[in-house]
C-alpha positions in Angstrom: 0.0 0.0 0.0 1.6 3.1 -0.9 2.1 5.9 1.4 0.1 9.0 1.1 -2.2 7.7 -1.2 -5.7 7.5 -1.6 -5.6 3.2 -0.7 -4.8 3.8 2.9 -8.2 4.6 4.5 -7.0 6.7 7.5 -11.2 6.4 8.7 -10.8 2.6 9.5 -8.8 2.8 13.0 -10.9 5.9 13.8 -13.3 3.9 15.2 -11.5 1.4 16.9 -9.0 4.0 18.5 -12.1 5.7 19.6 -13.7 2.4 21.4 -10.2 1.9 23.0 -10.5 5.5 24.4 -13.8 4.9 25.9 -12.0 2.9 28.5 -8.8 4.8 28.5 -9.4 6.8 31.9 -10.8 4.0 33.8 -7.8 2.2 32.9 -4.5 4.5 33.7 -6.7 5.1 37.4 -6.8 1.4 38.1 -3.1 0.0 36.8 -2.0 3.3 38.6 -3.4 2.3 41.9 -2.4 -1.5 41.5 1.1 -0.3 40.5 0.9 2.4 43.9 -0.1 -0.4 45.9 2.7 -2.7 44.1 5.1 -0.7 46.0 3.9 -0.2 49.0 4.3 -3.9 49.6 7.6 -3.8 47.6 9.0 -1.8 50.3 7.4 -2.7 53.8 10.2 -5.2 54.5 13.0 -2.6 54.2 10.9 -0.3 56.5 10.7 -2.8 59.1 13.8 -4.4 58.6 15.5 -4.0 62.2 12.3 -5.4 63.6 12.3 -8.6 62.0 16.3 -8.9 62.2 16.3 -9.3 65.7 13.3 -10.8 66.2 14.5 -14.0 63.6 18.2 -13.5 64.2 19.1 -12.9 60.9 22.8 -11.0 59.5 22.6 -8.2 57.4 22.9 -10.2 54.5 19.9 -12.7 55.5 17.6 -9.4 56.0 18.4 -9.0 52.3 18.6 -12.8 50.5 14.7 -12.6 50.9 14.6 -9.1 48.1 17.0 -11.0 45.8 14.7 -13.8 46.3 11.5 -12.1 45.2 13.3 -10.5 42.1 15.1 -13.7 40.7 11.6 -15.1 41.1 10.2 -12.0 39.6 12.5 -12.1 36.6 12.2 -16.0 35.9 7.9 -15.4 35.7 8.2 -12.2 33.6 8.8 -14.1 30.1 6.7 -16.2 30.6 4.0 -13.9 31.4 4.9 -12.0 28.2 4.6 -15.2 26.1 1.4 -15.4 28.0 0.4 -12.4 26.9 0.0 -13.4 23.3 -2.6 -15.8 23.7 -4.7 -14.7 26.6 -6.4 -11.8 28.1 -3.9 -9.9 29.6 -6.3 -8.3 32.4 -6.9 -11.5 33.5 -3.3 -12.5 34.2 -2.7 -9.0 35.5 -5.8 -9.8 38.3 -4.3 -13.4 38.8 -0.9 -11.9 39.7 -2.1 -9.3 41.6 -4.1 -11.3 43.8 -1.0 -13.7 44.2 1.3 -11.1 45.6 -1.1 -9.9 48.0 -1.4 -13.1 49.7 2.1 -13.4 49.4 3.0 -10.3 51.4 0.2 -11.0 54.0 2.1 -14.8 54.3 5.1 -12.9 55.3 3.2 -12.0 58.5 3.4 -16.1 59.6 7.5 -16.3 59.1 9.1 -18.5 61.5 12.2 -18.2 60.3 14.5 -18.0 57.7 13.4 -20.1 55.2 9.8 -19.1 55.8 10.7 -15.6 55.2 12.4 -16.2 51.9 9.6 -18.7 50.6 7.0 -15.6 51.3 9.2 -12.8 49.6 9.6 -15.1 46.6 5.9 -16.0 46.0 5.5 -12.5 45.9 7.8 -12.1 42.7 5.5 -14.4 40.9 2.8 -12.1 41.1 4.3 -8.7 40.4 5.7 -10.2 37.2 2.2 -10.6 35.3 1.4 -7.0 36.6 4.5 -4.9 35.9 5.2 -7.3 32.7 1.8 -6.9 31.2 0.4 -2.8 32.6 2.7 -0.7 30.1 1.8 -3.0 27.6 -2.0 -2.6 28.1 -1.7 1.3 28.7 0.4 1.8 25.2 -2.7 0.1 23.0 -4.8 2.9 24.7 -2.8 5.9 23.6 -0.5 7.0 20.4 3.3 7.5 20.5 3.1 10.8 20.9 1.1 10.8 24.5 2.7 7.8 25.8 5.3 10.0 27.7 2.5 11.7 29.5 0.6 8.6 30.0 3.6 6.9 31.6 4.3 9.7 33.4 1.4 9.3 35.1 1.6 5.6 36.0 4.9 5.8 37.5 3.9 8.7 39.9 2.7 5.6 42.0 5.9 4.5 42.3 7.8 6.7 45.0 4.3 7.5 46.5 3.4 3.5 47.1 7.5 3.5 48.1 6.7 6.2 50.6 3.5 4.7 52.2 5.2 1.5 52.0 7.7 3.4 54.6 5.6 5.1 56.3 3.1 2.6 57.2 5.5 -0.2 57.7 7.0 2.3 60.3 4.4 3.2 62.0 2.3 0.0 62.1 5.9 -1.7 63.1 6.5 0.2 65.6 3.5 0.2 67.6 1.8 -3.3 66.2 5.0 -5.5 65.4 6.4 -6.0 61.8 3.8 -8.7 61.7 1.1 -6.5 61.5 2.8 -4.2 58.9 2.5 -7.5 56.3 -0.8 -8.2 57.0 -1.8 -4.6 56.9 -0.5 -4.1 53.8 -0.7 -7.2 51.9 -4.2 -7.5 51.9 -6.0 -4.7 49.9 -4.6 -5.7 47.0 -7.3 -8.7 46.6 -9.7 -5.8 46.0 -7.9 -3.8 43.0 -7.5 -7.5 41.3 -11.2 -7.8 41.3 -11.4 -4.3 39.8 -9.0 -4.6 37.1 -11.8 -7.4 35.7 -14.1 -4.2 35.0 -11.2 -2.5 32.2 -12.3 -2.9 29.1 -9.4 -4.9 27.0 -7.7 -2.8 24.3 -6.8 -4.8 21.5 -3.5 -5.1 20.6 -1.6 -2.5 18.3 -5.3 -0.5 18.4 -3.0 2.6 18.4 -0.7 1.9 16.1 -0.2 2.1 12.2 0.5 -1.7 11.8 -1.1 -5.0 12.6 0.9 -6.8 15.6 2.0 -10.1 14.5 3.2 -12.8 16.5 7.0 -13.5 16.9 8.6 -15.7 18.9 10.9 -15.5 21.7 14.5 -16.2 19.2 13.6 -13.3 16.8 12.3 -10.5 19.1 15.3 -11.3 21.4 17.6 -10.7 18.3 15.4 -7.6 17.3 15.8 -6.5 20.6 19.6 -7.0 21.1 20.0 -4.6 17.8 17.9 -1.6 18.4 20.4 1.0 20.0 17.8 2.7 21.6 16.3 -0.1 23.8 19.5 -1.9 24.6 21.2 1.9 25.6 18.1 2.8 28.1 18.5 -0.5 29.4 21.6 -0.2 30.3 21.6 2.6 32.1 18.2 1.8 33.5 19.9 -1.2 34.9 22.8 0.3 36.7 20.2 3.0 38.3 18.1 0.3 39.7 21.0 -1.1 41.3 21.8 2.2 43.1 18.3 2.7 44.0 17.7 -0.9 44.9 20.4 -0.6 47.7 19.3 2.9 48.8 15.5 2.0 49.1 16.5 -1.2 51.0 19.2 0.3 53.7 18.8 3.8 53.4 16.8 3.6 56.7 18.7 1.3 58.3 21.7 3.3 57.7 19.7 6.5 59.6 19.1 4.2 62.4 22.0 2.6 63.0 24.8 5.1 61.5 23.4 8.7 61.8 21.1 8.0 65.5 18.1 8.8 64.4 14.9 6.9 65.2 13.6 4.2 63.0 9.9 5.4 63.1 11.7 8.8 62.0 14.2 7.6 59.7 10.8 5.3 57.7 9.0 8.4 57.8 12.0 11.0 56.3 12.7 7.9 53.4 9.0 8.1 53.0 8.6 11.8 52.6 11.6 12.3 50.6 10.8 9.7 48.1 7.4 10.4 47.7 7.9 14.2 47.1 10.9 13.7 45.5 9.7 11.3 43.4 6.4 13.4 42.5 8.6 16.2 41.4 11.0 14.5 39.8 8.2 12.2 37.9 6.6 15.3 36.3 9.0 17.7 36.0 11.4 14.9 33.6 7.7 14.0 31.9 7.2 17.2 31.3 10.6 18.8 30.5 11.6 15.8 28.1 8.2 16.4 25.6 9.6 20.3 25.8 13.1 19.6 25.1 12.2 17.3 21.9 12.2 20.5 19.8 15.9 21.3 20.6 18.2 18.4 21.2 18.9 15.0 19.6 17.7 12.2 21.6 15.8 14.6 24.3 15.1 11.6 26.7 18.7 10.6 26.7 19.6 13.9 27.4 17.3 14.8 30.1 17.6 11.6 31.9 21.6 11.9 31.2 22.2 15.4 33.1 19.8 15.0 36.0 21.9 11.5 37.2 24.9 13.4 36.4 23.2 15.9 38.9 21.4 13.2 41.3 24.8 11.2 41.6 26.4 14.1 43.4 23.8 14.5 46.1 23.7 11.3 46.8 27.2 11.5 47.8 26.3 14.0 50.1 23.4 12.6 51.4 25.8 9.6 52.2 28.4 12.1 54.1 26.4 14.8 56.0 25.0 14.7 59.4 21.6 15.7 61.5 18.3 15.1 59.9 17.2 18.4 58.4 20.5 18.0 56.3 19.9 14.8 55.3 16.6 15.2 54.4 17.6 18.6 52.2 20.2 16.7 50.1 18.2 13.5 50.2 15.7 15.4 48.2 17.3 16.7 46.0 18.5 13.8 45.2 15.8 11.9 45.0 13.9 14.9 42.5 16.9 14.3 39.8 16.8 10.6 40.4 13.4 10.0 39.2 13.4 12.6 35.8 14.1 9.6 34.2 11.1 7.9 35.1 8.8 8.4 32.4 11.2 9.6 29.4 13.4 5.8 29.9 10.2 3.5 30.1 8.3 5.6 27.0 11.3 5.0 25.1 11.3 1.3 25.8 7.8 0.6 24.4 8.6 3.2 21.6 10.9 1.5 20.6 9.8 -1.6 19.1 6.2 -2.2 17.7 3.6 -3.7 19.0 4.2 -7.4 18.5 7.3 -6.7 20.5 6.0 -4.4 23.2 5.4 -7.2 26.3 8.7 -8.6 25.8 10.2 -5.2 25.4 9.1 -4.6 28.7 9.8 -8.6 29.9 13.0 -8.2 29.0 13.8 -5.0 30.4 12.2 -5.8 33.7 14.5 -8.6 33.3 17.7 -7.3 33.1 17.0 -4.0 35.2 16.4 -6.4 38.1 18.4 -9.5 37.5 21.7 -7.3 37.0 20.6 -4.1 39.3 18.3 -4.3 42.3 18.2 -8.5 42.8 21.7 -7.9 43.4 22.6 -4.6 45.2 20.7 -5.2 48.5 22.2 -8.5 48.9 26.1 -6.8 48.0 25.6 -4.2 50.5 24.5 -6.6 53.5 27.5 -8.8 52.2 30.0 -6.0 52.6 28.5 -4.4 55.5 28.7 -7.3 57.8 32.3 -8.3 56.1 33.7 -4.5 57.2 31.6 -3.6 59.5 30.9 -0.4 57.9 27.3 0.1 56.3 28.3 3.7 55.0 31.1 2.0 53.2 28.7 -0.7 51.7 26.7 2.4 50.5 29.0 3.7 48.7 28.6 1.9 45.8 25.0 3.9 45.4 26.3 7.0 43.7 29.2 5.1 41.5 26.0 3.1 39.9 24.2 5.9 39.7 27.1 8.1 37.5 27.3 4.9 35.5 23.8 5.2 34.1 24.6 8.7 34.0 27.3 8.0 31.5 25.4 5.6 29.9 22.5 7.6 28.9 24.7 10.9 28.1 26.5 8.6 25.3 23.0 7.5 24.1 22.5 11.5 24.1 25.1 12.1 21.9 26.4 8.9 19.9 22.7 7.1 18.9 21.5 8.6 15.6 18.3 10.8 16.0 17.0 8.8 13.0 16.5 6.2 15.4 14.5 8.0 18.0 11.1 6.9 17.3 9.5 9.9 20.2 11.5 12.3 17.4 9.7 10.3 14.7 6.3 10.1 16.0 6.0 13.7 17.0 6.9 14.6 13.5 9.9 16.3 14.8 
């Protein structure tokens, strides 16, 4: 069919774009909430961490094995759920899932011991990975190219604000209920949004975009995959930033408690705070900023997300070195607001990036390697070399050299991968 002619009858998707739509809204509120709630039982462990150290005698490395756990299970259930994907309705694995790791993180309540504890965190890997695998997926055959930015931008807003009541309510329930309480507390609800997500309507597949997905298997999108510069360079450096944040989301407060003196209800509550504003800012600010900047610089995405972890990597060394809450919680901020202006410019270029036969295994693999090479490993590596020197702030060091390596990263894909390739550039008509 030849482009720009009178064949190509631009009313046919009209309609179906438009049915799509109709469930558009109801769908970015209720993966939004899943994904808030994802989170908030992501992080609950980390928040009660010294509870449940002393009271089942772990190391600071066994507080840890159970996170590494749940993301090597996490990352082994993620292909398959994107195989999945191609056969079946993908609400209805994202409801399975979700329902799966809530019962998983209430089970964690029951832990005798070590094993029990690490058999709880797993399970709840298995669930997360039909949700996080399958939600950008579903969101991008509700919107075009050009809005997916926005879109995404919105989703991952839930991210530090789930992280932050995931903090603050494993504090406080902790602290005056026992960390038992904090699983249970927070486990639970998410039963409820896996009924809900029943109600979205299904988009079908590719409905906003100009071609017909068709299937492909697992050998040639992973050889697609491995060649498109602009997927394997925000990998990357998305992986090496979930390593640094891994490690800081997991001992971060446990380094205020134990290092700097400062109460572990308080030190929950100033992670919290930090990471939720920060993360709010930061979210919309690099959402925003990266659609302005596409008019003025090559790879804008790269750019923006380049610079600010340049930025973010230096006050997180500070963060690391000063003392007394207020300035820790100044420089943690900041910190924090550069860290996530990546969020939604790095995860719009991943499903931009291929089509949409590819897009669940895009993300599949991403998840993938972003976990299996960044945050299943850093927790782990900083309770390894905290108990073998004794010195948490010296395990935590390792946070801002990951973090300038994405920097670096993403600054080369700024400058060295050719704008031809940018399909944001491309589908803005820019």
């Amino acid at each position: 069919m030849l482009r720009g002619s009178g064949e190509r009858k631009p009313k046919e998707p009209a309609p179906d774009v438009s049915r799509v739509r109709s469930g558009a809204t109801f769908a970015i509120v209720v993966l939004t909430a899943m994904n808030l709630l994802n989170y908030v039982d992501r992080w609950v462990p980390s928040a009660v961490k010294p509870l449940f150290k002393r009271a089942l005698h772990f190391s600071d490395a066994e507080t840890s094995y159970p996170t590494t756990a749940f993301i090597v299970v996490y990352l082994a259930a993620s292909p398959l759920f994107g195989a999945l994907a191609d056969k079946h309705q993908r609400k209805r694995l994202i409801a399975v899932g979700v329902g799966l790791w809530s019962l998983a993180t209430a089970s964690g309540a029951f832990a005798v011991g070590f094993k029990s504890f690490l058999v709880s965190r797993a399970a709840v890997g298995v669930g997360e990975a039909a949700y996080a695998t399958l939600s950008p997926a579903v969101l991008s055959d509700f919107y075009p190219a050009g809005k997916r930015n926005r879109i995404l931008t919105i989703f991952y807003l839930a991210i530090p604000v789930g992280s932050a009541l995931g903090y603050w309510l494993g504090g406080k329930v902790g602290t005056s209920y026992g960390w038992r309480a904090a699983f249970l507390i927070t486990g639970l609800p998410g039963l409820l949004t896996a009924l809900v997500v029943l109600l979205m309507r299904e988009p079908a597949r590719g409905a906003c975009d100009a071609d017909k997905p068709q299937p492909i298997s697992w050998p040639k999108a992973l050889s697609s995959l491995s060649r498109n510069r602009v997927f394997v360079v925000a990998v990357l450096g998305y992986t090496a930033v979930t390593f640094a944040s891994g490690a800081l989301a997991d001992w971060f407060p446990t380094f205020l408690y134990r290092d700097r003196g400062i109460s572990l209800a308080d030190a929950d509550l100033l992670v919290g705070a930090t990471g939720a504003l920060g993360g709010l800012i930061g979210t919309f600010a690099g959402g925003f900023l990266a659609d302005r900047l596409r008019r003025h610089t090559r790879q804008p995405y790269f750019a923006l997300s380049g610079v600010s972890m340049a930025l973010a990597t230096a006050f997180a060394i500070v963060a690391l070195l000063v003392h007394g809450y207020w300035p820790i919680a100044g420089t943690i901020l900041v910190a924090q607001i550069l860290l996530w202006f990546y969020n939604g410019p790095i995860n719009a270029l991943i499903v931009n990036a291929v089509g949409a036969n590819l897009r669940a295994r895009a993300v599949a693999v991403s998840i993938l390697c972003i976990h299996l090479f960044g945050d299943a490993l850093s927790p782990s590596i900083v309770g390894l070399v905290s108990d073998r020197t004794r010195s948490l702030p010296l395990a935590l060091s390792m946070v801002p050299v990951a973090l300038a390596v994405g920097a670096v990263v993403w600054l080369a894909g700024w400058r060295l991968v050719p704008a031809s390739t940018d399909p944001l550039r491309h589908a803005a008509g820019v």
